[in-house]
C-alpha positions in Angstrom: 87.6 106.1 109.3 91.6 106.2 108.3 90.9 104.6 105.3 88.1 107.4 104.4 90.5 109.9 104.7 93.1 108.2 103.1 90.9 108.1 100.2 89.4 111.6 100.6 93.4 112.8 100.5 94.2 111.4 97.5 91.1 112.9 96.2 92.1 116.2 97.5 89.6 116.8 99.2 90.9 117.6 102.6 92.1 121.2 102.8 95.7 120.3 104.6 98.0 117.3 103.7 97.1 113.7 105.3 99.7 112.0 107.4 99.4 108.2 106.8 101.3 106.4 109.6 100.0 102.9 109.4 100.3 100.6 106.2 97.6 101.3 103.7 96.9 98.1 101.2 95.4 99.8 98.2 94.0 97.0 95.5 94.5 97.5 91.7 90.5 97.9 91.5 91.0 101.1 93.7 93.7 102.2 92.2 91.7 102.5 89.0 89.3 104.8 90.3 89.0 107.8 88.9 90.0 110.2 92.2 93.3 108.2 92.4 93.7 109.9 88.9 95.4 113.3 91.2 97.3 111.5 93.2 100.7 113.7 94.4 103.5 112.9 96.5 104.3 114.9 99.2 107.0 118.0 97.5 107.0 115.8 94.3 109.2 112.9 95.5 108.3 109.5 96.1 110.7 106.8 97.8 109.6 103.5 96.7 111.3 100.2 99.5 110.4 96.2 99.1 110.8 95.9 102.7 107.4 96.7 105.0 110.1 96.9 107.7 111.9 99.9 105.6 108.8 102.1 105.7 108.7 101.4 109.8 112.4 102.5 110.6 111.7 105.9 108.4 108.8 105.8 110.5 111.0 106.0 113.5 113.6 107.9 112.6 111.4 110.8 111.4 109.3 110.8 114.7 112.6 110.9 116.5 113.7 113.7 114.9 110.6 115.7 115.6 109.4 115.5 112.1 105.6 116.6 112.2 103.6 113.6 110.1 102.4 115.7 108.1 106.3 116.8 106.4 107.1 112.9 106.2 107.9 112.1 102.5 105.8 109.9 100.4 107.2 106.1 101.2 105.8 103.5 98.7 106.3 99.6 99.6 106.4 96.9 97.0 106.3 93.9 99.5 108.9 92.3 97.0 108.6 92.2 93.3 106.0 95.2 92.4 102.5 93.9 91.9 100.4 95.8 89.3 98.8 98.4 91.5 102.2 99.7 92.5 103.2 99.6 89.1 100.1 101.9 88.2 100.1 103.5 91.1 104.4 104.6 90.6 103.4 105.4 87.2 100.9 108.0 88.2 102.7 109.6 91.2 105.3 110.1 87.8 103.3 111.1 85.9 101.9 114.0 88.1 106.0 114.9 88.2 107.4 113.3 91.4 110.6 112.3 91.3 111.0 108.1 92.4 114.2 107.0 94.2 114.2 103.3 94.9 
């Protein structure tokens, strides 16, 4: 079911934003999909880390500050050296005008 409406988000088909609070593995093959072609970050800026462990402490801090999961920003891992699905995937999220900080 989270990984439906994982995919039905990106697709915009949900009427209000989806909060993703677990690690979601997307393959290059799904990245390729035509619905991932909309993809947005959350207010147009995308944080991209290496470190799984990076996305869990923004995790925490934001819940500790009382940060609805719906407001947290768009968090991008690369598990290391980006693998070709990130790389597609950043380049999309720029080219539907995010902003990336790594």
């Amino acid at each position: 079911q989270p990984l439906r409406e994982s995919l039905a988000a990106l697709r915009g088909e949900l009427q209000a934003p989806l909060a993703i609070t677990s690690v979601l593995a997307i393959p290059l093959c799904t990245v390729r999909r035509p619905e991932f072609s909309s993809v947005q970050a959350y207010r147009k800026t995308a944080f991209v880390v290496e470190n799984p462990t990076a996305i869990a402490a923004i995790a925490e801090r934001l819940s500790i500050e009382h940060n609805p999961p719906d407001r947290w920003p768009t968090v991008v891992c690369t598990s290391g050296s980006p693998e070709l699905a990130v790389q597609q995937l950043l380049v999309m999220l720029h080219g539907s005008g995010a902003q990336l900080y790594y």
